[in-house]
N, C-alpha and C positions, 0 to 999 in steps of 0.2 A: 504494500500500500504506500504512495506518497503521502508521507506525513504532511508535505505541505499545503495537503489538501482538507487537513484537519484543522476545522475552526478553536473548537473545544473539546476538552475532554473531563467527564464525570468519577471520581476516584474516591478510592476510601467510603465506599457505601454497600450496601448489601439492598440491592439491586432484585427485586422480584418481577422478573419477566413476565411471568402471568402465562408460560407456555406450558408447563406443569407445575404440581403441589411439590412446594421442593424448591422449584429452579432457581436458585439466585446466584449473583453474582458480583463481582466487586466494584465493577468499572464498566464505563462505555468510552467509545468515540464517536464524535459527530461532525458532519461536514454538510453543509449545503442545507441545514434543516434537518437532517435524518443520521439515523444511527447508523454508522457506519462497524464497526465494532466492538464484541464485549468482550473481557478477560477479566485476569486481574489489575490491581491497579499496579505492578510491576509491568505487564506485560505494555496495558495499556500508556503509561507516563514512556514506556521504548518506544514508541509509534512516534510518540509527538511532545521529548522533553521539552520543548520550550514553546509549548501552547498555553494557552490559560486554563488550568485547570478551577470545576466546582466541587469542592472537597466537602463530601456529607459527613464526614465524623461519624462514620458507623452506623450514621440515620439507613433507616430502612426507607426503599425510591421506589417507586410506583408509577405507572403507566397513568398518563392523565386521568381521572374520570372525563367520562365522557354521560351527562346527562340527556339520557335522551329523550324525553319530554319537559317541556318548559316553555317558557312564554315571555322570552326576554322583551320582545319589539315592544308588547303594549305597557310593560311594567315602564318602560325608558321612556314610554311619550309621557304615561302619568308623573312620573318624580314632578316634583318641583310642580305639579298643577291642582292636581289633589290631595289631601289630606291622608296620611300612611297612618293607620290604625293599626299595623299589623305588631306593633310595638307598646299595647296601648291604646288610647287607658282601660284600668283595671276595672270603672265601674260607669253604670250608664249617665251618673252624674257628671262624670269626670267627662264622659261623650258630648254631654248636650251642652256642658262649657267650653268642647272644643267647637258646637256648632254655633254656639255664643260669639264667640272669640273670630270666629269664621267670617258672622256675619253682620260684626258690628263696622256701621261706616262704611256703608256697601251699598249701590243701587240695587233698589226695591227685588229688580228682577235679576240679579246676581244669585249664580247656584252655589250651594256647596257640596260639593262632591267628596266623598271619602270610598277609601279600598281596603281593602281588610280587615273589613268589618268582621266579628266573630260573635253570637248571638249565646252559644256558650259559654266562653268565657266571662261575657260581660252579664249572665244573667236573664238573657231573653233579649225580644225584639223592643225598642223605646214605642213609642204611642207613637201614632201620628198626627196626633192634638200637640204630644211633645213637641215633635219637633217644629212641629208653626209655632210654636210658645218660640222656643229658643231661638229658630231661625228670623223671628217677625216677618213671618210670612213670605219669605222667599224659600223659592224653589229649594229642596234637601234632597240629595239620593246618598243612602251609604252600599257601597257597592259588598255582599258577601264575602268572606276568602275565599268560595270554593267558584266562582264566578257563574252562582248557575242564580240566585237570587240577589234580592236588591229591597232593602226599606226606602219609602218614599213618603215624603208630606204629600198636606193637600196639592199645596203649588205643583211641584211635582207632577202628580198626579192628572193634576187639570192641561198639562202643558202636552201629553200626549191622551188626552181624552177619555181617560180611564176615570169616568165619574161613577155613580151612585148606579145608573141604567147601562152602564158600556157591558156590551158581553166579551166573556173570553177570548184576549185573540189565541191563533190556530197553534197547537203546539207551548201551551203556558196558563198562566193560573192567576187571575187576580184576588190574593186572597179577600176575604167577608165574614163580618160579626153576625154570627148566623143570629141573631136578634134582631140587627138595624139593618142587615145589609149594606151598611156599608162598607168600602174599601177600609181594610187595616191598613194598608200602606204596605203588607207585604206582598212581594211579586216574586213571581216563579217562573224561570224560564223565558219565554218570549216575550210573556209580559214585561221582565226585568231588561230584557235586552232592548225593547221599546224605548225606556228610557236611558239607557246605557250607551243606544245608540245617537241619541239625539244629545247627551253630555257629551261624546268624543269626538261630533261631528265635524269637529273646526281644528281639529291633531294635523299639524304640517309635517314631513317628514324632519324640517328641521326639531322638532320635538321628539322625533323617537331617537335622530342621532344625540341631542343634546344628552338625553338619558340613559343612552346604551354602555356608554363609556362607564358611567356609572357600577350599573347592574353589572358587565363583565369584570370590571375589578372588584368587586361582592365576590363573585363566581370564582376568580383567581383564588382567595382568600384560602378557599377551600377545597384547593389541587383540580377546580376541573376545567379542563383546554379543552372540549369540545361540549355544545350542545345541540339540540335537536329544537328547532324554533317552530313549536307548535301550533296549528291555525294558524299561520306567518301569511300575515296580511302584506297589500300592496306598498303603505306606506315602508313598512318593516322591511319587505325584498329590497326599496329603494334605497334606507339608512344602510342594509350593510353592505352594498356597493358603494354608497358615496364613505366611509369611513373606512374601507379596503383602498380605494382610491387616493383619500388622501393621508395611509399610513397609521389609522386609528383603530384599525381593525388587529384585536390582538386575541382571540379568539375566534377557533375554528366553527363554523355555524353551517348546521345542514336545515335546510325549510322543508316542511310540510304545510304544504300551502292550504292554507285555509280557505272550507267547502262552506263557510259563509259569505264566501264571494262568488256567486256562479260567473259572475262574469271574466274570473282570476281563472277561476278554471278552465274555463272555454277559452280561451285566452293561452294557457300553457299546454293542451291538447292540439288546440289551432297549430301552433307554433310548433309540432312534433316535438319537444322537449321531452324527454325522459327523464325517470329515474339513474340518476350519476352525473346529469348534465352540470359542469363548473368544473371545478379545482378543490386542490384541498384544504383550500377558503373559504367558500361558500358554494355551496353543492347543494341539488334540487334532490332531496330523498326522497318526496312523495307528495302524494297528498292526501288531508286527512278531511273527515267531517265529525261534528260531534250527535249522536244520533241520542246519547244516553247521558243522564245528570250525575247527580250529587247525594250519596250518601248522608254525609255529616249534614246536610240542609234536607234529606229527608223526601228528593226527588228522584232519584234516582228509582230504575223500573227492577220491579222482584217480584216473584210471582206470589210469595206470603208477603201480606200487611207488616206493615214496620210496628217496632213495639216502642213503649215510653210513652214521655207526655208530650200529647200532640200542641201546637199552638193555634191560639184563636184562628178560626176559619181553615182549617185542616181539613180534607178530607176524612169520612168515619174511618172506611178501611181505604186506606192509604197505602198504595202497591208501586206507587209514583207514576214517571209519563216517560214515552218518549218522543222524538223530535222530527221523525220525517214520517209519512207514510210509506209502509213496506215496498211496495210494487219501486214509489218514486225513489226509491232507496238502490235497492238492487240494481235501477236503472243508472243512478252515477256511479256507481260501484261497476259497473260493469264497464262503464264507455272510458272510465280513467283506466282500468286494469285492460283492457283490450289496446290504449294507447302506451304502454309500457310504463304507466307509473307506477309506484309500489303505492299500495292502500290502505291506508292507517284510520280506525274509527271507534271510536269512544265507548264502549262498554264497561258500566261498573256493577250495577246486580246482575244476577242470575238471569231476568227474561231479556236485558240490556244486552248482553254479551252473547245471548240465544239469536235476538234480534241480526245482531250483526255478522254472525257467523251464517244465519241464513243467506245472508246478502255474498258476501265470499262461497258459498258455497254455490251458490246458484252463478257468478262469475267463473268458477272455475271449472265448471261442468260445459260452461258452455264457450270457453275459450283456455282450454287447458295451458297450465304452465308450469313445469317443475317446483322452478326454484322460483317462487314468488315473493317469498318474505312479507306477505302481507301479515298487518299487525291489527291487535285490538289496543287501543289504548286503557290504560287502568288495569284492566283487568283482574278486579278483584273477587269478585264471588265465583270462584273455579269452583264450583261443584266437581263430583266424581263426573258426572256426565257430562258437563262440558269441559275435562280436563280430555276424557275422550275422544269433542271434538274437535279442539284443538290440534292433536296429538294425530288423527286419520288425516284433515285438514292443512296439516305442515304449518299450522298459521302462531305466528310466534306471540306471547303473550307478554306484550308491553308493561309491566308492572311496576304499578304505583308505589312500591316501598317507602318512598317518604309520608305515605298518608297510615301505612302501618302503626312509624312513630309518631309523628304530628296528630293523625286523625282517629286515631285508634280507640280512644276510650268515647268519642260519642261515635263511632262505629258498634263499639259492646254497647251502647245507650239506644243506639236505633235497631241495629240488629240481634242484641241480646248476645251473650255471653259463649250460649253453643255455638253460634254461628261461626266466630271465629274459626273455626278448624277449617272451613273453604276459603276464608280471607289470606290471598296473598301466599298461596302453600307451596312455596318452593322446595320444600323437603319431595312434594308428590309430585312439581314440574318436572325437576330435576332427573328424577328417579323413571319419568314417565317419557324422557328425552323431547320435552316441550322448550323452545328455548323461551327464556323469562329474563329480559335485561331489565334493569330499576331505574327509577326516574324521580324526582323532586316534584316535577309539576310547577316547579314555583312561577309565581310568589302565592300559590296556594296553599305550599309548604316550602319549608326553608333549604334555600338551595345543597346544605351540609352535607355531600352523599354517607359522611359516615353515620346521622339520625336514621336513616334507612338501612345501612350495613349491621348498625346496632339491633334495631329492629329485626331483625330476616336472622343473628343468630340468637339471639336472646327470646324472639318471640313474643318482648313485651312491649308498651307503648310510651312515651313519655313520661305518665306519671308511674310505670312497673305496673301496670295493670295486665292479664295474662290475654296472651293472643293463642295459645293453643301448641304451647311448647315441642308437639312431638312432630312440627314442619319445623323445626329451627335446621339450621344449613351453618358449616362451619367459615371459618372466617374464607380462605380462599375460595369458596363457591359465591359468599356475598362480594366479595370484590371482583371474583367474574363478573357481575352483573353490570357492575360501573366499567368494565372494559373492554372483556373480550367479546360479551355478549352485545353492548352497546355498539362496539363497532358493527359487529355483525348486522344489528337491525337496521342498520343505517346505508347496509352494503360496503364498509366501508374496512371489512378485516384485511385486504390489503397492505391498509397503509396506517391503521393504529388498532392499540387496543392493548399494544403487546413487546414488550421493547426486544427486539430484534433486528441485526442488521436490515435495511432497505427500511424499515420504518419510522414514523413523522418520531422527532425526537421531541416529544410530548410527555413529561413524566411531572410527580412532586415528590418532594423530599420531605417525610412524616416524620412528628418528634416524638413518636413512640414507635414501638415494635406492635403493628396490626396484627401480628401472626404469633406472638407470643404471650402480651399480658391479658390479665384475666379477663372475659369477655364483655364481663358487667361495667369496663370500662371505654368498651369502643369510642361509645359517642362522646368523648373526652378527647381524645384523638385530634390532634391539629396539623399545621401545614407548615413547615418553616421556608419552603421556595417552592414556586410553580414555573415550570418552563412550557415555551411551546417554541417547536420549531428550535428549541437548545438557547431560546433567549427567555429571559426572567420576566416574569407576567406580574408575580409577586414576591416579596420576601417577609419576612416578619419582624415586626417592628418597623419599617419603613412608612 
């Protein structure tokens, strides 16, 4: 090898390739972006003594995560415009002084808008008297964490016509005081997206680049160099070429274009585009729709009724909804998978994930394709039967592990406690050679892939609540999920997932031993540098 072709090299670390249980090693070299060599760090500092070496002190290196569901574009337009609850506050008081605070000194018709809103933690949903109190009467939406509802005041309310006499639009729920009939102000689904959409309507793309920079240094924090840009809308395609262009792009970004744009779609079908189309900068993965909801909010489709305390204007039995009708379903499922995209779609209960595998099934029968890699997103209630059809299917199961740890205990609140043995059961993916790579979802859970690592071997939720211990998976099977499999679902095990000569020199250097200290302390686990491409994304402390 010309040393002088070597930019940098990686020493003094123990190095987990992620190519077997086992494999490590002490050293790399990198040249052009990519690993070009591993050894030890004798062999490697002979290549190229007088390169710059990244000396890990024995730290244990890792193959970037790679999250592959998430939702950088729209989290980057919001910063800086909306109000971030995801932090806070603790109680609903603390809320309506932040809509106080919001909307004091404000023209009449000034909204305020909030995101991460959390109805659990804070106690329930505020009134919608409240929030005209706090707001004086301007327009309020606080938008859910899990993005499938939304509380609204009156203003609100009246601004998309959803009074006292509006019926349900198609596909969503305007809740009602089944005594007055009137609107609570809570919204479900389409109804929520009603007003969601008429809050975003004026987002430039200078507003998603201003915030992206942001959100991918969050993401560095926490070792991961590649994500999957979920419903990655128009504005969002635009921001990460104009920030590729002008050098600000420092994460790797695959889009699954969002099938709430028919006309994005018809658009990248028109245009022959496929799955793989870019570099390994921005790469067109697929495209997804979301057909099924939300668990922790209580919408999401299951064939048994949800258990717990329902909220004002709930339905009696309560089985949730979902989002397209079947026929018009399988009809875009089939014209993107016939155009060579790979097809990714939202299932999280049981009839949810039934839903969508009809639709794949019925594509695949009528336009066969080996390797399809088509995915369900979440995919969380794997029943025995649909781990089955998964598994005849070839269809890989996108799994939400950050909602294990994050959303776990009102999962046991809505789905009750047995349930958990189908949530998230990679002991039975695993074992059943389903592939299951894990994802954050964020910002509807926190980008940290090791809350979800912790979760998948522990089996518990953030507060130690039990998820069904006997799927728990050891530590190298849950960091497959953030790499070898992530690349996989992305198409992309070429060129990362796995540090090996020819691959993106994409790793982070952990300040503990993943693979040795006791398990109860994963989600403790930090990042001390992130690379991509063999240049520093983050360091700690800096």
């Amino acid at each position: 090898m010309d040393s002088a072709r070597i930019d940098r090299i990686v020493v003094n670390g123990r190095l987990a390739t992620m190519r077997a249980p086992g494999d490590f090693t002490e050293a790399m070299a990198i040249s052009g972006g990519r690993i070009v060599a591993l050894g030890s760090t004798r062999e490697i500092r002979a290549l190229a003594p007088r390169c710059e070496a990244i000396d890990c002190e024995g730290r244990v290196v890792i193959p970037g995560f790679i999250d592959s569901h998430c939702h950088p574009d729209m989290l980057g337009a919001r910063l800086g415009r909306w109000i971030d609850l995801s932090d806070g506050p603790a109680t609903q008081e603390g809320l309506l002084r932040l809509v106080r605070e919001g909307s004091a000194n404000r023209p009449h018709d000034a909204w305020v808008v909030a995101y991460g809103f959390d109805d659990l933690k804070l106690g329930g949903y505020p009134s919608r008297e409240a929030l005209d109190q706090a707001s004086g009467g301007r327009p309020v939406f606080l938008y859910r964490r899990d993005g499938h509802l939304g509380v609204a005041n009156t203003a609100a309310l009246r601004s998309v016509g959803f009074d006292r006499d509006a019926a349900d639009p198609p596909f969503g729920r305007i809740d009602r005081d089944p005594v007055t009939g009137e609107p609570t102000g809570l919204l479900r689904e389409a109804a929520a997206m009603a007003v969601l959409n008429l809050c975003q309507k004026d987002f430039t793309v200078d507003d998603f680049v201003g915030g992206l920079s942001r959100v991918f240094a969050n993401y560095a924090r926490y070792g991961v160099t590649s994500v999957h840009s979920s419903l990655c809308c128009t504005h969002g395609i635009k921001a990460f070429q104009r920030m590729r262009e002008e050098g600000n792009l420092r994460m790797r970004v695959g889009m699954l274009v969002s099938g709430r744009e028919d006309d994005l779609v018809d658009a990248v079908i028109r245009a022959g585009l496929r799955t793989g189309f870019g570099d390994e900068w921005i790469r067109l993965t697929g495209v997804e729709w979301c057909p099924d909801c939300s668990t922790s909010g209580r919408t999401a489709a299951y064939y048994d009724p949800y258990v717990g305390d329902k909220v004002i204007g709930e339905p009696d039995d309560n089985r949730g909804m979902l989002l397209y009708d079947p026929e018009d379903f399988k009809q875009k499922v089939l014209r993107a998978h016939r155009a060579g995209l790979l097809v990714a779609a939202d299932g999280v209960g049981d009839r949810g994930i039934d839903f969508v595998l009809d639709a794949f099934a019925n594509a695949l029968a009528l336009h066969p394709v080996r390797d399809h890699r088509m995915r369900v997103e979440h995919c969380c209630n794997v029943t025995p039967s649909i781990l089955g059809r998964l598994r005849r299917l070839g269809v890989i199961c996108s799994s939400a592990t950050g909602f294990a740890y994050d959303l776990g205990d009102a999962y046991r609140r809505n789905r009750g406690a047995a349930a958990m043995k189908h949530m998230w059961p990679h002991r039975s993916m695993i074992d059943a050679g389903v592939i299951a790579p894990g994802h954050s979802d964020s910002p509807i859970c926190h980008p940290n892939p090791m809350r979800g690592i912790h979760a998948m071997v522990n089996r518990v939720t953030e507060s130690g609540a039990d998820l069904d211990r006997s799927e728990a998976v050891s530590v190298y099977e849950a960091v497959q999920a953030y790499t070898t499999l992530g690349a996989y679902c992305g198409r992309e095990e070429d060129l990362k997932g796995d540090l090996a000569p020819g691959k993106l020199a994409d790793f982070a250097i952990l300040d503990d031993d993943v693979f040795t200290i006791p398990p109860e302390r994963l989600a403790e686990v930090g990042v001390t540098a992130t690379y991509v491409g063999g240049d520093e994304t983050y360091r700690a402390g800096r």
